[in-house]
C-alpha positions as a Markdown table, in Angstrom:
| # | Residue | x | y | z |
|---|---|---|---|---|
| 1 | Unk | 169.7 | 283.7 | 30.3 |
| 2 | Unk | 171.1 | 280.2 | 29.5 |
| 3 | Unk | 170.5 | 278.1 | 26.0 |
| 4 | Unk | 167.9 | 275.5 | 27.0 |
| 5 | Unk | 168.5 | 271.7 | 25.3 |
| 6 | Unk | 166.2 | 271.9 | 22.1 |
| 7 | Unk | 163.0 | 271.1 | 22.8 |
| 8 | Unk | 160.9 | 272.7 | 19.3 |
| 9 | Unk | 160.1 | 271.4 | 16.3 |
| 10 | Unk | 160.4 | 273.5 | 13.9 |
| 11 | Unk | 159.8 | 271.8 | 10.7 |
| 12 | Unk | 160.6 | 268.6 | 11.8 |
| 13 | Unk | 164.6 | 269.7 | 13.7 |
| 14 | Unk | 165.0 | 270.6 | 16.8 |
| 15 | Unk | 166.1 | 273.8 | 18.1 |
| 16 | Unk | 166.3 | 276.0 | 21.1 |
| 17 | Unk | 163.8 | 278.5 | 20.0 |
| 18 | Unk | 160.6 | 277.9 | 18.4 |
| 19 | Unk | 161.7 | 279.3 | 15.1 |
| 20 | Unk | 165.0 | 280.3 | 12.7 |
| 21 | Unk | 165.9 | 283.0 | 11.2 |
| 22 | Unk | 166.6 | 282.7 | 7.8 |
| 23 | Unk | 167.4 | 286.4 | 6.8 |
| 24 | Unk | 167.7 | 290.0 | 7.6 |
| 25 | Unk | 164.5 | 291.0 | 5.1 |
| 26 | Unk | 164.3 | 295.1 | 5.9 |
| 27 | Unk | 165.3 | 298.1 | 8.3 |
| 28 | Unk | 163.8 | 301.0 | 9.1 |
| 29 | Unk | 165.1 | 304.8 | 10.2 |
| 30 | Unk | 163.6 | 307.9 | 11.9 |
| 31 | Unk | 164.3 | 311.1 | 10.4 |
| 32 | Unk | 163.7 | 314.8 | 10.6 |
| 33 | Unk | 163.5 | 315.3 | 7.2 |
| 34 | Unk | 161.5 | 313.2 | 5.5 |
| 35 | Unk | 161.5 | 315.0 | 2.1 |
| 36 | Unk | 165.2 | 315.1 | 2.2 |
| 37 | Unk | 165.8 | 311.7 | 3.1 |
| 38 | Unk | 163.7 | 310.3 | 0.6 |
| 39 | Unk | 165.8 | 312.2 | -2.3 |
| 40 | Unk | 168.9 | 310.5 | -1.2 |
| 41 | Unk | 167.9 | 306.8 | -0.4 |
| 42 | Unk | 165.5 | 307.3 | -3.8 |
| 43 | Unk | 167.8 | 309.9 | -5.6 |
| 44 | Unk | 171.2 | 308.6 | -5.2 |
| 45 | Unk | 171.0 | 304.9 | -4.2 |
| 46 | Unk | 168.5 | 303.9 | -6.2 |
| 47 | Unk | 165.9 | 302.4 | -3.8 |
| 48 | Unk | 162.0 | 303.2 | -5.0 |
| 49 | Unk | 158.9 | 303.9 | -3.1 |
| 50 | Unk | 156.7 | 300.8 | -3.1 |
| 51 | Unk | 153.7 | 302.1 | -1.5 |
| 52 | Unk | 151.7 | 305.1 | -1.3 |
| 53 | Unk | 152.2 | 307.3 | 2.4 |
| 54 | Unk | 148.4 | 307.1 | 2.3 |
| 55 | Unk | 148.8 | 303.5 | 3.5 |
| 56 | Unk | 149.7 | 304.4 | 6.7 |
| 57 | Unk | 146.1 | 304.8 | 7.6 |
| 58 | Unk | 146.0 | 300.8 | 7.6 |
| 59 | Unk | 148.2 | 300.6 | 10.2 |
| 60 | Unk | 148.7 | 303.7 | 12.6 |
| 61 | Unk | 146.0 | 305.4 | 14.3 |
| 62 | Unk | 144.8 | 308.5 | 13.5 |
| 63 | Unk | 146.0 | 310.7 | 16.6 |
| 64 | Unk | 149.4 | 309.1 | 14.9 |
| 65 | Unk | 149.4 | 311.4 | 11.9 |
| 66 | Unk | 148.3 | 314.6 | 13.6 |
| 67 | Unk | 150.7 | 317.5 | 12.8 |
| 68 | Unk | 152.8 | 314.9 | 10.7 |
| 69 | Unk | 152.7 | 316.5 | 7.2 |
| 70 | Unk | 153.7 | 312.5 | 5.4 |
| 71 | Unk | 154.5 | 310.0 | 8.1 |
| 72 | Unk | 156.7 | 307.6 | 6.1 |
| 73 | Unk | 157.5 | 305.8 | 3.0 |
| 74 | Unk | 158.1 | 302.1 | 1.9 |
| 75 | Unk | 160.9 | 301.6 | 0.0 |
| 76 | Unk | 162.1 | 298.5 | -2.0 |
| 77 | Unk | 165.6 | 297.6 | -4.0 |
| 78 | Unk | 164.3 | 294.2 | -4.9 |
| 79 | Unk | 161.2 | 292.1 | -5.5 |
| 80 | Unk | 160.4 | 292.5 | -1.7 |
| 81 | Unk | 157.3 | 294.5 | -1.5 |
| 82 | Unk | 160.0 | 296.5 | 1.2 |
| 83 | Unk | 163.4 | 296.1 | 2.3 |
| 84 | Unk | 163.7 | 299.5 | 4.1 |
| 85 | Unk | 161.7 | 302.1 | 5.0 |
| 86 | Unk | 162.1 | 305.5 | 6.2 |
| 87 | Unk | 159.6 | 307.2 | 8.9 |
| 88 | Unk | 159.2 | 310.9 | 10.3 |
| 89 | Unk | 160.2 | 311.5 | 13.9 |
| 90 | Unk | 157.0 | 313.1 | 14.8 |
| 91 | Unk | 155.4 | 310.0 | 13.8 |
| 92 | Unk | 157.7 | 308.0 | 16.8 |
| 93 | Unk | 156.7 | 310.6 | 19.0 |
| 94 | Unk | 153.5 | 310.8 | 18.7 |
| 95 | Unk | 152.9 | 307.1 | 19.1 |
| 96 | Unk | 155.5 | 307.2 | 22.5 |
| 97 | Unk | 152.3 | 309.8 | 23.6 |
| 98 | Unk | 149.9 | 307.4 | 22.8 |
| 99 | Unk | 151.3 | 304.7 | 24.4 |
| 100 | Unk | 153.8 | 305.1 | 26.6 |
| 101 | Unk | 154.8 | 302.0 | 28.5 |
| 102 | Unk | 155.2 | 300.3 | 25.0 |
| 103 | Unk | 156.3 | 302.9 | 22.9 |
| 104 | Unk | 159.4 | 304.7 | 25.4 |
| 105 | Unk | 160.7 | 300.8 | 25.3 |
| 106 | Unk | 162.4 | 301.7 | 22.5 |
| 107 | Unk | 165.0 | 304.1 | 24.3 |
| 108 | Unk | 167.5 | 306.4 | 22.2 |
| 109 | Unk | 167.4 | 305.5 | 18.5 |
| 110 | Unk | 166.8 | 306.5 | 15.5 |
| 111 | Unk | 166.3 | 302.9 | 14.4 |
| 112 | Unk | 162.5 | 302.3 | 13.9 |
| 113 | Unk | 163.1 | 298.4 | 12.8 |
| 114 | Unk | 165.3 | 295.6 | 12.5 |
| 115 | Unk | 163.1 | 292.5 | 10.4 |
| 116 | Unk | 164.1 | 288.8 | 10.5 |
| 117 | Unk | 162.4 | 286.6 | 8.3 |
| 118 | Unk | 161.4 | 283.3 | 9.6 |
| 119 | Unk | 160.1 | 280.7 | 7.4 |
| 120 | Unk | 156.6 | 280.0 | 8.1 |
| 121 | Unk | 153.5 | 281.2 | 9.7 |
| 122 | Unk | 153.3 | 278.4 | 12.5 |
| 123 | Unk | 157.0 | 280.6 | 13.5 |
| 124 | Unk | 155.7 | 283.8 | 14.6 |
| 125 | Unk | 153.4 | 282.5 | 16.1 |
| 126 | Unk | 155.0 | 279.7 | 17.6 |
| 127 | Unk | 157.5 | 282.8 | 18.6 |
| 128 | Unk | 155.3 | 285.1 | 19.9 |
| 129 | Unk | 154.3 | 282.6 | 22.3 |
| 130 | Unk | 158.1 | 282.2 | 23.3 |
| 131 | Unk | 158.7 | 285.2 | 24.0 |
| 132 | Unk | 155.4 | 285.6 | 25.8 |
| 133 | Unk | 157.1 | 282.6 | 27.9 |
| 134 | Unk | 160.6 | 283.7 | 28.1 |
| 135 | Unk | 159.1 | 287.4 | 29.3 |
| 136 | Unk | 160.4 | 288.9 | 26.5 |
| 137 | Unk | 158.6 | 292.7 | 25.8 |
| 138 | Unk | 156.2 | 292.3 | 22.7 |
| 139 | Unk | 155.1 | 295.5 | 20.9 |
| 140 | Unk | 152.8 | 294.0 | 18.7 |
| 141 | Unk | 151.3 | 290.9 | 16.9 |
| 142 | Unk | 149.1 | 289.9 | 13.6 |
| 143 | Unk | 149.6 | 291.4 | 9.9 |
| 144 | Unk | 151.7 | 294.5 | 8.8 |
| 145 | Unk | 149.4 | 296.3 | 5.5 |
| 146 | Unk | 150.8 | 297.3 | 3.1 |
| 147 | Unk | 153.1 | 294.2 | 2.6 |
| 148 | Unk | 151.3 | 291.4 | 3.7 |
| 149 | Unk | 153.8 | 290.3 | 6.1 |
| 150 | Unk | 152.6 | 288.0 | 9.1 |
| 151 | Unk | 154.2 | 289.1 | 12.0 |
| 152 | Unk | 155.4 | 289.3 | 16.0 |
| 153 | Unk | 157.4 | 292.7 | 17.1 |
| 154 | Unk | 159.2 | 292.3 | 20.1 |
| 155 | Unk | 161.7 | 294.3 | 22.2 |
| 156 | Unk | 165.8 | 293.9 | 22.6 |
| 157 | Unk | 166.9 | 294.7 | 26.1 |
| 158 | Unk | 168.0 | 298.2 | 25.0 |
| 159 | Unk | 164.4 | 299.1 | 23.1 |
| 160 | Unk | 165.6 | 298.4 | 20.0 |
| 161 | Unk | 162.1 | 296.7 | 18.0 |
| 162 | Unk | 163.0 | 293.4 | 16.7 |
| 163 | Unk | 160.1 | 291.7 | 14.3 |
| 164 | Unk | 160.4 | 287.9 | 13.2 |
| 165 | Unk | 157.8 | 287.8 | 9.7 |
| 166 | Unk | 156.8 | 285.6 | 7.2 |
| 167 | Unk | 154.7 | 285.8 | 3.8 |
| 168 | Unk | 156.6 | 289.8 | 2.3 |
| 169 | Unk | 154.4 | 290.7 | -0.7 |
| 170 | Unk | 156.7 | 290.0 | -3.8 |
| 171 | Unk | 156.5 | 292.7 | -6.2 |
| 172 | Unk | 156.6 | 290.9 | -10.3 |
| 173 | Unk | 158.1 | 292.4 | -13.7 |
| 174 | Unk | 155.4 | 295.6 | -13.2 |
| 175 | Unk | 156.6 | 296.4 | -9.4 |
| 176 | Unk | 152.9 | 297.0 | -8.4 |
| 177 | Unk | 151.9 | 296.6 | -4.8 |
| 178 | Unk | 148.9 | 294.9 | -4.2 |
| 179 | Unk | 146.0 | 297.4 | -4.0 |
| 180 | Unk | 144.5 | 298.5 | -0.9 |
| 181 | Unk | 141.1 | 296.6 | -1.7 |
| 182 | Unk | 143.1 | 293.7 | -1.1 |
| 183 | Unk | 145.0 | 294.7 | 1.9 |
| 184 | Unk | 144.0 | 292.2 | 4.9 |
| 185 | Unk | 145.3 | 293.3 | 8.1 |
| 186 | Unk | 144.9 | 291.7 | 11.1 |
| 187 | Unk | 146.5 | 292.8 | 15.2 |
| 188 | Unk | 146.2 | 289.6 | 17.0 |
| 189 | Unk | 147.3 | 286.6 | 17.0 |
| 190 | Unk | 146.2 | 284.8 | 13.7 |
| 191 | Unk | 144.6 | 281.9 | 13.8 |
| 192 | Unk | 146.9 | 278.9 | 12.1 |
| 193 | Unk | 146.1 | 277.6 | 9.0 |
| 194 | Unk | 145.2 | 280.3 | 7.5 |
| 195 | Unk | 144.2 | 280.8 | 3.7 |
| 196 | Unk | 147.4 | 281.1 | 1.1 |
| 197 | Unk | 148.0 | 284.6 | -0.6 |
| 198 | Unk | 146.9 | 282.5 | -3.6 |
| 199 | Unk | 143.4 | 282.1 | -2.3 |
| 200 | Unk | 143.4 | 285.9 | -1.5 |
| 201 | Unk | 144.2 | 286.5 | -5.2 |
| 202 | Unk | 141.4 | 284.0 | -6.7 |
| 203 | Unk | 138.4 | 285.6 | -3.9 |
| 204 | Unk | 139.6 | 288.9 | -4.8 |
| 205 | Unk | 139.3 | 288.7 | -8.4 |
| 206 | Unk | 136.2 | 286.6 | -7.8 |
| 207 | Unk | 134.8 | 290.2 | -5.8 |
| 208 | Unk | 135.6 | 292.1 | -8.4 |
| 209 | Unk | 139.0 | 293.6 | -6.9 |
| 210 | Unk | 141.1 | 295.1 | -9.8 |
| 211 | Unk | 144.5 | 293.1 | -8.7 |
| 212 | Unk | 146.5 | 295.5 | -10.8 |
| 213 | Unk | 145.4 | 298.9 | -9.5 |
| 214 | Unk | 148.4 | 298.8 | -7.3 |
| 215 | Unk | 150.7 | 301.7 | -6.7 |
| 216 | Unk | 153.9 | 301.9 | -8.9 |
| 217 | Unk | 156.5 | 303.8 | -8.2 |
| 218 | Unk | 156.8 | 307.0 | -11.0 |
| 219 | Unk | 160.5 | 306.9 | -13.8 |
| 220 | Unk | 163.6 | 307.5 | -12.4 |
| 221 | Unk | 164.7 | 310.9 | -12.5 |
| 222 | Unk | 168.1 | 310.2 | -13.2 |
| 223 | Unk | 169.0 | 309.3 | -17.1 |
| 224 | Unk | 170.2 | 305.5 | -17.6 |
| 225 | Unk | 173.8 | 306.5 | -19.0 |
| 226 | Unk | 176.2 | 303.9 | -17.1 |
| 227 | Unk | 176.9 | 300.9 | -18.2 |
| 228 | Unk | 177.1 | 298.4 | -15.6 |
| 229 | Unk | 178.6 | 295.3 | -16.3 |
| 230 | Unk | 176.0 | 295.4 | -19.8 |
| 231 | Unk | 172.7 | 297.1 | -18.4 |
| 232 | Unk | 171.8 | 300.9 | -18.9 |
| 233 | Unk | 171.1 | 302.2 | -15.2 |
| 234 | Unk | 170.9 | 305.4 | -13.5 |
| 235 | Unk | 174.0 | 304.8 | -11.5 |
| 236 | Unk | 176.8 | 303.0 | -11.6 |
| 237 | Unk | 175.8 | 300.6 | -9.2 |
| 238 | Unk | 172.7 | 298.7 | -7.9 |
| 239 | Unk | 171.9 | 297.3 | -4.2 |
| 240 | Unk | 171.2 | 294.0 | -4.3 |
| 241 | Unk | 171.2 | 293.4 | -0.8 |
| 242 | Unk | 170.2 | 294.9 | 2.5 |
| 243 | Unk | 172.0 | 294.1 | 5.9 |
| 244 | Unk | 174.2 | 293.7 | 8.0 |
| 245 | Unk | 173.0 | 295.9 | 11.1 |
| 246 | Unk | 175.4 | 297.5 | 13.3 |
| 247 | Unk | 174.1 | 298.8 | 16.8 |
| 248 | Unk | 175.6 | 300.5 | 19.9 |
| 249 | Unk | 174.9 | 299.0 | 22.9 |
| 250 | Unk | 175.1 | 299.9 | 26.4 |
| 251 | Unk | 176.2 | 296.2 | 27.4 |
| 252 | Unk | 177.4 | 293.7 | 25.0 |
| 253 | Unk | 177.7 | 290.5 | 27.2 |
| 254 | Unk | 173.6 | 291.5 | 27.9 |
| 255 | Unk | 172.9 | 291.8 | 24.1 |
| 256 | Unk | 175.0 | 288.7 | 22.9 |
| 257 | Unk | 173.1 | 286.9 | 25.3 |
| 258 | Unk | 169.7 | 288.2 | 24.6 |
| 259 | Unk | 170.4 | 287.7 | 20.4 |
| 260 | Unk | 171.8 | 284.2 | 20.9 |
| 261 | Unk | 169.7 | 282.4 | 23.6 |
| 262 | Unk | 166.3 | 284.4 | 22.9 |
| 263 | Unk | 166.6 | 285.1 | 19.2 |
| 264 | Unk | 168.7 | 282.2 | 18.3 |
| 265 | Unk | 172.0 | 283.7 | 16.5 |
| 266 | Unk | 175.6 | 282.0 | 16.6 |
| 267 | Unk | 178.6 | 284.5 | 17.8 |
| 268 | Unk | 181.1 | 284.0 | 15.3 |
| 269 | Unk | 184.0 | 286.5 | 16.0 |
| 270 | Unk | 184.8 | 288.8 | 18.8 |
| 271 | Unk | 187.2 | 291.6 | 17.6 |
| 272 | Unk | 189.1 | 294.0 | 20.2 |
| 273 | Unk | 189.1 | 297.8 | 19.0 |
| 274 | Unk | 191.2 | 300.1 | 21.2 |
| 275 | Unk | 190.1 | 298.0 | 24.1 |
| 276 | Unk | 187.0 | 297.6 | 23.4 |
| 277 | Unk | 184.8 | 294.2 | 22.8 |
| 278 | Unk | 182.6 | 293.8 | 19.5 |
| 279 | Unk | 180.7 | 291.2 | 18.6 |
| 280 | Unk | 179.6 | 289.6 | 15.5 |
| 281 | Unk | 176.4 | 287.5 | 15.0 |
| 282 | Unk | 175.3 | 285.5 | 12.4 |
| 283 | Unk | 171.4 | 284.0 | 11.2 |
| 284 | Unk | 172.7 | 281.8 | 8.3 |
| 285 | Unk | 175.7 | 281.8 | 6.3 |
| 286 | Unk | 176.8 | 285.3 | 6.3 |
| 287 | Unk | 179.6 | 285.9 | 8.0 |
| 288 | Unk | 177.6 | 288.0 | 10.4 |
| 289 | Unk | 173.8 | 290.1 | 9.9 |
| 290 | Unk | 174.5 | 291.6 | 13.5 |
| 291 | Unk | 177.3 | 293.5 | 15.1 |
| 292 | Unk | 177.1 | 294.6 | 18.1 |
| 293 | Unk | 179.4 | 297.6 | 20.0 |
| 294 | Unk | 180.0 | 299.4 | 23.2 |
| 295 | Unk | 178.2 | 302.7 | 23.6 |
| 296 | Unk | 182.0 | 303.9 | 25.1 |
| 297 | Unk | 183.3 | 303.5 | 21.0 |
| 298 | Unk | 180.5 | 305.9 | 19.9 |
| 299 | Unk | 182.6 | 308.9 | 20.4 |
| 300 | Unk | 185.6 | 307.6 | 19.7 |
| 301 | Unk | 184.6 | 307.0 | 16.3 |
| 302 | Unk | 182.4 | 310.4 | 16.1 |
| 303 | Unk | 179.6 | 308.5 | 15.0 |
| 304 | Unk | 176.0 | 310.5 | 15.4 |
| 305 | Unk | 175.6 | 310.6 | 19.2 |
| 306 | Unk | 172.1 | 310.6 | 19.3 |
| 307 | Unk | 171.3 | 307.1 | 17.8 |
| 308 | Unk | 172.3 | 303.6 | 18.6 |
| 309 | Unk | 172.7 | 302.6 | 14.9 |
| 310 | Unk | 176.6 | 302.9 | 14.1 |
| 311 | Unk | 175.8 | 301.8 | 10.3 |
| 312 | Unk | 173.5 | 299.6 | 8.4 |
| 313 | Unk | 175.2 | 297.8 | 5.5 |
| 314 | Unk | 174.0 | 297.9 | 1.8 |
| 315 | Unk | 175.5 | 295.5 | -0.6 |
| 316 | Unk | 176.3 | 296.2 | -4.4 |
| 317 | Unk | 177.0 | 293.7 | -7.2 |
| 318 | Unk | 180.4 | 293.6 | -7.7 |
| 319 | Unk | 184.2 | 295.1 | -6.4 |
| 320 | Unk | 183.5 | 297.3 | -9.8 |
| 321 | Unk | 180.2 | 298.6 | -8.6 |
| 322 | Unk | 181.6 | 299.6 | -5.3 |
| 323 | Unk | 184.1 | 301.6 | -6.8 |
| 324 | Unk | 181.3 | 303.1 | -8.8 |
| 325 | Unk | 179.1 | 303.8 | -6.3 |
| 326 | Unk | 182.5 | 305.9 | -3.9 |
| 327 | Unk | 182.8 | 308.0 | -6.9 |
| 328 | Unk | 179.1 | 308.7 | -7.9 |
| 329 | Unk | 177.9 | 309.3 | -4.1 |
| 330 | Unk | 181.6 | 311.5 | -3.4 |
| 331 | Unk | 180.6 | 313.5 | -7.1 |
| 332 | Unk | 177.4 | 314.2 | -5.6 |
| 333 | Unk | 178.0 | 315.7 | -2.2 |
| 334 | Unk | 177.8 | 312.9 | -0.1 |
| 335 | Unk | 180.5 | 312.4 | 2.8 |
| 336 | Unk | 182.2 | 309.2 | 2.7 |
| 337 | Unk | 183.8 | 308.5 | 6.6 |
| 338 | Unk | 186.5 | 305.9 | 6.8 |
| 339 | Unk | 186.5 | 303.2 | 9.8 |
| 340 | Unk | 188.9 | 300.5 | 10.4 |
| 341 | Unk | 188.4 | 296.7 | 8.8 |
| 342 | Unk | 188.1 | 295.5 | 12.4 |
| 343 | Unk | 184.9 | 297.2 | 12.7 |
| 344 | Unk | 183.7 | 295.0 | 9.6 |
| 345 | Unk | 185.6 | 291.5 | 9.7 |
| 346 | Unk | 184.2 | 289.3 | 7.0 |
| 347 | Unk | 184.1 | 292.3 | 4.4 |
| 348 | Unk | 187.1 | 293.3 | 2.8 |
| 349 | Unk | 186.8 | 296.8 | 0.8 |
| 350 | Unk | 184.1 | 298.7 | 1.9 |
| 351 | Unk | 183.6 | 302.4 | 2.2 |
| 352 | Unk | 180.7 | 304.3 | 4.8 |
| 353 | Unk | 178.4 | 306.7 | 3.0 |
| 354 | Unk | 176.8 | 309.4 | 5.5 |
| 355 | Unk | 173.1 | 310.3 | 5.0 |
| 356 | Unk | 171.6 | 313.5 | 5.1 |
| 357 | Unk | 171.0 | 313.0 | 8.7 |
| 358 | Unk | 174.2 | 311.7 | 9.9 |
| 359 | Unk | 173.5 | 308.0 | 9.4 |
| 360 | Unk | 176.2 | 305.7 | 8.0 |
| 361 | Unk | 175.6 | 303.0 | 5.3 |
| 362 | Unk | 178.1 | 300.2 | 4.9 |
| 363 | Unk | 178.7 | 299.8 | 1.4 |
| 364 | Unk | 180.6 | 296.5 | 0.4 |
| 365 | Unk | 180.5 | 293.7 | -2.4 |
| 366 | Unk | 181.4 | 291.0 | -1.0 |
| 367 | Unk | 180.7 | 289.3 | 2.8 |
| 368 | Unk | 182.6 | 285.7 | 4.0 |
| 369 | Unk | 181.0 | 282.8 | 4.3 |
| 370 | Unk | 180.7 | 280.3 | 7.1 |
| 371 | Unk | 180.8 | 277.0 | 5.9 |
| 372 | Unk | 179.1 | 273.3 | 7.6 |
| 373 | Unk | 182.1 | 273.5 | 10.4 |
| 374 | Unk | 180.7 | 276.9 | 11.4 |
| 375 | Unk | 183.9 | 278.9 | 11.3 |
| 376 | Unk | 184.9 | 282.1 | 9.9 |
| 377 | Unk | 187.8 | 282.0 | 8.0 |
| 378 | Unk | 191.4 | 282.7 | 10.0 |
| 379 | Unk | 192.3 | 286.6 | 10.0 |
| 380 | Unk | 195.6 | 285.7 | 8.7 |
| 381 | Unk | 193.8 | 284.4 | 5.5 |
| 382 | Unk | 192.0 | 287.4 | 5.0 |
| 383 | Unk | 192.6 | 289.9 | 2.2 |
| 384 | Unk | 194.6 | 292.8 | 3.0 |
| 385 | Unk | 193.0 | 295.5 | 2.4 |
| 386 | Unk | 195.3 | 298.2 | 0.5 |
| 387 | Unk | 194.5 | 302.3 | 1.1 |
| 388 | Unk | 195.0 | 302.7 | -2.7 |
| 389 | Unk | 192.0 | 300.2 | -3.9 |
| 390 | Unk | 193.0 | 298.2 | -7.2 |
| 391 | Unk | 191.5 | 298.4 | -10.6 |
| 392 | Unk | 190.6 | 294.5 | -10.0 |
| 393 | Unk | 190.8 | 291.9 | -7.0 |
| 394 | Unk | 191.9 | 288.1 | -7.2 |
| 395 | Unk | 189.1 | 285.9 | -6.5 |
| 396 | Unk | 188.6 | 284.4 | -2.7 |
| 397 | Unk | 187.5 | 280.9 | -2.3 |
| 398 | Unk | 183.3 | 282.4 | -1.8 |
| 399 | Unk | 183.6 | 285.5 | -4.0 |
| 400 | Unk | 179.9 | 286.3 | -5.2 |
| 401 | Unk | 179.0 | 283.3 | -3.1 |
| 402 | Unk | 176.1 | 284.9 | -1.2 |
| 403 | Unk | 172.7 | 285.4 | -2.0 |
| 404 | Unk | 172.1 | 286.1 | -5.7 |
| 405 | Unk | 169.8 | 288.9 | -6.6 |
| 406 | Unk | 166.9 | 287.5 | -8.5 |
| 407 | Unk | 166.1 | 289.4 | -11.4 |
| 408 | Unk | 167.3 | 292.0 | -13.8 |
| 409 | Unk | 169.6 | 295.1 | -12.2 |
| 410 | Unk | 166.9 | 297.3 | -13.6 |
């Protein structure tokens, strides 16, 4: 596939794809154990339940939930209605029975998402035509309920689902969803302009919709006893951002083509790991949202073999919420694995938590930004990273540079 010259308008520039992506907004995972699962990505880092499982009812048939005793949960971290979510595996496999050509697309993964957020309505669908053009695989189109999220799902070369959205549900000071009354779905193609989500709000109070009867997600059942950096929390840490994504795949040169000419990333570093090619893509700033490595390393680094995700980052606050968060997961049971810095250039310390279920999470404070020029910044400038991690770090030139989390920790 070759870059085209830039024929779109997207917002009055021009651009080789129809739309941009602004931001990795959520992730999803199967899992065999929902229960389990829930405990630790609720229990021990600190993400909450957004919805209700009943929800799923909105959008999956119901030959989809037969024999599946929950189906899946919504989770959030911030004041996105969801920023990850967590879904059983007889869920996947019942919808690969019901629909087979589009379903067994998604090959061997656990991964049951990867979200981009685009930044207006007239870009998914602007994209979904696009990749109706450029013969890329769609799963589905229109409007994801519970979340209120407009949106195209398409498919990577290697089945992994891809969605571009706009509009997430924002969650306010009483993190309450909106409530199903209000819930507006919609799998087609919507229709562009449509109403704003502050017209929904105005008819559905004009109807008689209670706005507030949303679900909230119940206390914490952890006490608030560490201080972090001045708030009372649960843990001595908070997530305050999701991403990057890190996948195995069977062909790099075929995946950085399909991510940069159909998708619309920039490579910005190539690494060499025993031999091996890895590449790093970036959406915006960040030094990358997307890395992307031969299946051949997956045993080598005795990663789960039955899933192309190698790890799926999670950022904390602060170099002194990192250390936190080592010490409360490793007091708690969980395995921390150690990989080499080339595997994450662009992150300095950083530490991989497993899940219950073998997954790894890429904890980190602090990712490198690429500035107007569109370069990373040289290796040889890069922090050392020591094995015995300091009490404190000097600053770099675009420490706590990135995306601020809006709102309070707690």
């Amino acid at each position: 596939m070759q870059t085209q010259p830039a024929p779109y308008n997207v917002g009055g520039v021009l651009l080789p794809q129809p739309f941009k992506i602004r931001r990795l907004g959520h992730f999803g995972l199967h899992v065999k154990d929902l229960h389990r699962a829930v405990a630790f990505y609720c229990g021990l880092l600190g993400f909450r339940i957004c919805d209700t499982p009943e929800n799923l009812t909105l959008v999956m048939p119901p030959e989809a939930l037969e024999g599946v005793s929950v189906g899946g949960y919504w989770l959030h971290h911030g004041t996105d209605h969801h920023s990850f979510a967590l879904f059983e595996e007889g869920l996947m496999e019942n919808l690969k029975r019901l629909d087979v050509p589009r379903e067994r697309r998604r090959g061997q993964t656990t991964a049951n998402q990867i979200s981009w957020q685009v930044g207006s309505l007239a870009e998914v669908v602007n994209g979904h035509r696009y990749f109706q053009e450029t013969e890329v695989p769609i799963r589905r189109v229109g409007r994801d309920m519970p979340g209120s999220n407009w949106h195209v799902y398409s498919f990577d070369p290697d089945g992994h689902v891809n969605e571009l959205f706009y509009g997430m549900e924002q969650l306010g000071w009483q993190r309450r969803s909106k409530p199903a009354a209000m819930c507006r779905g919609l799998s087609e193609v919507p229709s562009i302009p449509q109403i704003s989500e502050e017209t929904e709000l105005q008819q559905a109070e004009e109807q008689g919709v209670d706005v507030s009867a949303g679900y909230r997600s119940r206390d914490d059942a952890l006490p608030a006893k560490y201080d972090v950096e001045g708030v009372l929390l649960p843990r001595p840490f908070k997530v305050t951002k999701v991403g990057p994504v890190h996948l195995f795949v069977p062909d790099v040169d075929r995946s950085v083509r399909f991510y940069t000419d159909r998708m619309g990333f920039k490579a910005t570093e190539e690494a060499e790991y025993r031999g091996h090619r890895v590449v790093f893509l970036r959406c915006g700033t960040e030094h990358h949202s997307l890395g992307l490595f031969p299946r051949a390393l997956q045993r080598e680094l005795a990663t789960r073999p039955d899933t192309t995700v190698l790890a799926f980052g999670l950022e904390v606050g602060s170099y002194q919420q990192l250390r936190g968060a080592v010490s409360f997961l490793k007091e708690n049971g969980v395995a921390i694995k150690e990989l080499p810095a080339e595997l994450h250039p662009g992150i300095d310390y950083a530490a991989y938590a497993q899940d219950p279920e073998g997954h790894l999470l890429l904890l980190y404070y602090y990712m490198e930004q690429v500035g107007w020029n569109g370069q990373p910044r040289p290796s040889a400038l890069r922090r050392p990273v020591l094995t015995q991690w300091p009490e404190a770090l000097e600053p770099l030139s675009d420490t706590y540079a990135d995306q601020t989390f809006q709102g309070p920790l707690g």
